[in-house]
N, C-alpha and C positions, 0 to 999 in steps of 0.2 A: 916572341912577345907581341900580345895582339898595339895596331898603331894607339898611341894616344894614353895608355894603362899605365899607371904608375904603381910600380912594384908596393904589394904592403907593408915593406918594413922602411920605406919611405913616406910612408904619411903618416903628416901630422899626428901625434899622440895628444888624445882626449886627457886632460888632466882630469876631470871631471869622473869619468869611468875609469882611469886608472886606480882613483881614488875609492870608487865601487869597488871594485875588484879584490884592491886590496882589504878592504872593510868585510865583503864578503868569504873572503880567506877565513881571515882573523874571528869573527864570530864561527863560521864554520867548527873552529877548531877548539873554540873554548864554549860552545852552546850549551853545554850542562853544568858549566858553574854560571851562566848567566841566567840562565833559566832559575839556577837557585836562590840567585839574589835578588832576581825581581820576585820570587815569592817570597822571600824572608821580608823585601821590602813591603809588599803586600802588607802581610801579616804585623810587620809593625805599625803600620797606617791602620790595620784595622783595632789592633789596640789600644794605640793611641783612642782613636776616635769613640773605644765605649767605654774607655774611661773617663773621657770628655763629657759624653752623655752622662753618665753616674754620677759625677760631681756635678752638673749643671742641674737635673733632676731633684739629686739630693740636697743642694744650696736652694733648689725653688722650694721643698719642704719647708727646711728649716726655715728662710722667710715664712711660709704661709702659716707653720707653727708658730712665731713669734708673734705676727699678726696675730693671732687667734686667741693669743694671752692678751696684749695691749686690748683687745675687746673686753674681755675680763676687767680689765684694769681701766678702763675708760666707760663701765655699764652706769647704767643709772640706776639708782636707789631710790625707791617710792614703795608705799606700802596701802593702798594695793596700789598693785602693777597698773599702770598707764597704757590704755587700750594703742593699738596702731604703731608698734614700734617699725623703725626702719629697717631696710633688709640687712643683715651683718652685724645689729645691734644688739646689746646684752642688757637685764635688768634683773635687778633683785629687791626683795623685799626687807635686807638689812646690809648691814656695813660689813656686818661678821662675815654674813655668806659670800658675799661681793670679794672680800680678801682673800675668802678662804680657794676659792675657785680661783682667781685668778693666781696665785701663791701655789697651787697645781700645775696649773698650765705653765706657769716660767720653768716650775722645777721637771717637770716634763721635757720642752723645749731643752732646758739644760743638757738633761740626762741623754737623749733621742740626738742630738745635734751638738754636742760638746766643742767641734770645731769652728762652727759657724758662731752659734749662740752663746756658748759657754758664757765667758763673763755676764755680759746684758742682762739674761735671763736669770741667771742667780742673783745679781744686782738687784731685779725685781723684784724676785720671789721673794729677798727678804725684806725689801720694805713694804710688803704686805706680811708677812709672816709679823712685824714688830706688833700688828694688833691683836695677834693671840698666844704667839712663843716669840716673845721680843727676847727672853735670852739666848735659844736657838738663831733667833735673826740676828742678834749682836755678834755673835759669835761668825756667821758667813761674813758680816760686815768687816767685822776686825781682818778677818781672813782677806777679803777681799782689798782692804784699804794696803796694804802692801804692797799692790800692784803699781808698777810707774806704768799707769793708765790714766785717759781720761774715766773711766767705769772705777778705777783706783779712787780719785780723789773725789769722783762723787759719792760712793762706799765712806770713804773719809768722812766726808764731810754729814753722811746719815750719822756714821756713827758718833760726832762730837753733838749731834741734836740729841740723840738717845740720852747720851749722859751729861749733857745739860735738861733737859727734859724729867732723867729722875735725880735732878740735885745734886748730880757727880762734875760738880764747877770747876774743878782743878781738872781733872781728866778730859773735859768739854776744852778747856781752854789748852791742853796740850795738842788736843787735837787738830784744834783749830789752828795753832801757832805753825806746827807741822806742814799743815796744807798750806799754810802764806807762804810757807817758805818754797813752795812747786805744788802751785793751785791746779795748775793744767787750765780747765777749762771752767774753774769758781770764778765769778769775779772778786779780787782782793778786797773790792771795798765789802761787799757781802761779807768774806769772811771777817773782817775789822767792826761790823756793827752787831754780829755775834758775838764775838769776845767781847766787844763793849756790854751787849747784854748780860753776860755769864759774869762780866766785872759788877756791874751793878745790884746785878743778884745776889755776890760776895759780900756788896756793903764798900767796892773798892770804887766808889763815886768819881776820884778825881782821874784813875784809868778810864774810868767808861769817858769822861768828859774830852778826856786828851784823844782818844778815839775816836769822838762820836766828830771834834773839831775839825781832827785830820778828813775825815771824809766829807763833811759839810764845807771845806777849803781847795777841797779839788776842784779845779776847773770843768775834770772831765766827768766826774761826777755831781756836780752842786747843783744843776739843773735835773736830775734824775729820781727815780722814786728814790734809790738808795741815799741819794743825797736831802728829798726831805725827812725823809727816816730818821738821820743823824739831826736836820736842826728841829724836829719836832724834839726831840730827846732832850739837845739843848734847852730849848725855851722853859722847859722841866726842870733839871736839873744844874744850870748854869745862865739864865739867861742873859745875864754880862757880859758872856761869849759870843752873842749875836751880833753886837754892834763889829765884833773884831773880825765877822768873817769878810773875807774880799768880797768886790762887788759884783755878781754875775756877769757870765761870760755872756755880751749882744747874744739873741737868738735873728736866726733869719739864713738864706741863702748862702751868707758869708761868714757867718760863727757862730759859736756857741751850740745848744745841739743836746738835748740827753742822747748819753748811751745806752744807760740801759733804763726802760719803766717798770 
């Protein structure tokens, strides 16, 4: 043995390479099922990812189809037509056609996008539809007010105007009682000065009065449109009741406040 050699099964072991080593065994021997699962994993990342694409695509439609009804539904009406409209703007020459077009495009939107748009867009189309098949549109309404939705209790709440609107005051007023009881997103005093109307339309004065009180006695509402709504009514139909409301809530930085105008 040459001077100064240290035999090799005396040195030092590389932990590091032994760990190579062993690694490259190990794959060596199992290289065709790993080979298969980095393609299956491939392939499911590439699945993944155009189904990702297809729904992201198809939710940017249904947006841009919704949009394109709310244009309908927000055109201006002038007869004749108003030179210089804006870009993306719609205009008609009556109310009918204005309905009639955008009552299309919802139910389109519906139909085309049923997962995205569904409710909304039927929501619309029938409160454009009430102007020329209001009982077709009563009908999506009634349909639609069954929903525990916000799009539910505004359906709801078309449909107890529809029949207050044709004189159906008991039916108005069921409706409307219904939605106080889980408004969602109505405000209750709104719905409390509808039923006071559809009571006073009955000839039931001292209901609509006890009504129109309760909500001209809210604090959170007595500074609000909804709240002079109720004490104009009062001044009408009870004005004795004026003296008895509290006295508004300070407005300013630190109180008082309408909530809603």
């Amino acid at each position: 043995m040459a001077k100064g050699r240290v035999p090799a099964q005396n040195l030092k072991r590389d932990p590091l390479m032994e760990q190579y080593m062993n690694t490259s065994t190990w794959v060596k021997g199992r290289s065709r099922p790993i080979l298969t699962w980095i393609v299956a994993a491939v392939a499911v990342g590439a699945i993944v990812l155009t189904i990702w694409l297809i729904m992201s695509r198809r939710a940017a439609n249904a947006a841009e189809s919704l949009a394109g009804a709310f244009r309908y539904q927000d055109a201006i009406v002038s007869n004749p037509l108003p030179a210089g409209l804006p870009p993306g703007s719609e205009a008609f020459t009556t109310e009918d056609e204005k309905h009639r077009k955008a009552y299309e495009a919802f139910e389109k939107a519906a139909r085309d996008y049923p997962s995205y748009n569904g409710e909304v867009a039927r929501y619309y189309a029938a409160i454009n539809q009430l102007y020329f098949e209001p009982e077709k549109a009563e009908a999506t309404l009634k349909e639609l007010s069954a929903k525990d939705s916000e799009i539910g209790s505004q359906a709801r709440f078309a449909l107890a105007q529809r029949y207050e609107g044709t004189g159906k005051f008991d039916e108005a007023i069921a409706e409307y009682q219904k939605l106080r009881a889980k408004p969602q997103n109505i405000p209750p005093a709104l719905i409390d000065i509808n039923v006071a109307r559809a009571y006073e339309a009955q000839g039931k004065s001292k209901e609509a009065i006890d009504l129109y009180f309760s909500v001209a006695s809210n604090k959170d509402w007595r500074s609000s449109g909804l709240g002079s709504a109720a004490i104009n009514r009062l001044a009408i139909l009870a004005p004795e009741k004026i003296d008895q409301l509290p006295p508004p809530e300070p407005s300013g930085p630190f109180g008082g406040g309408a909530m809603f105008q």
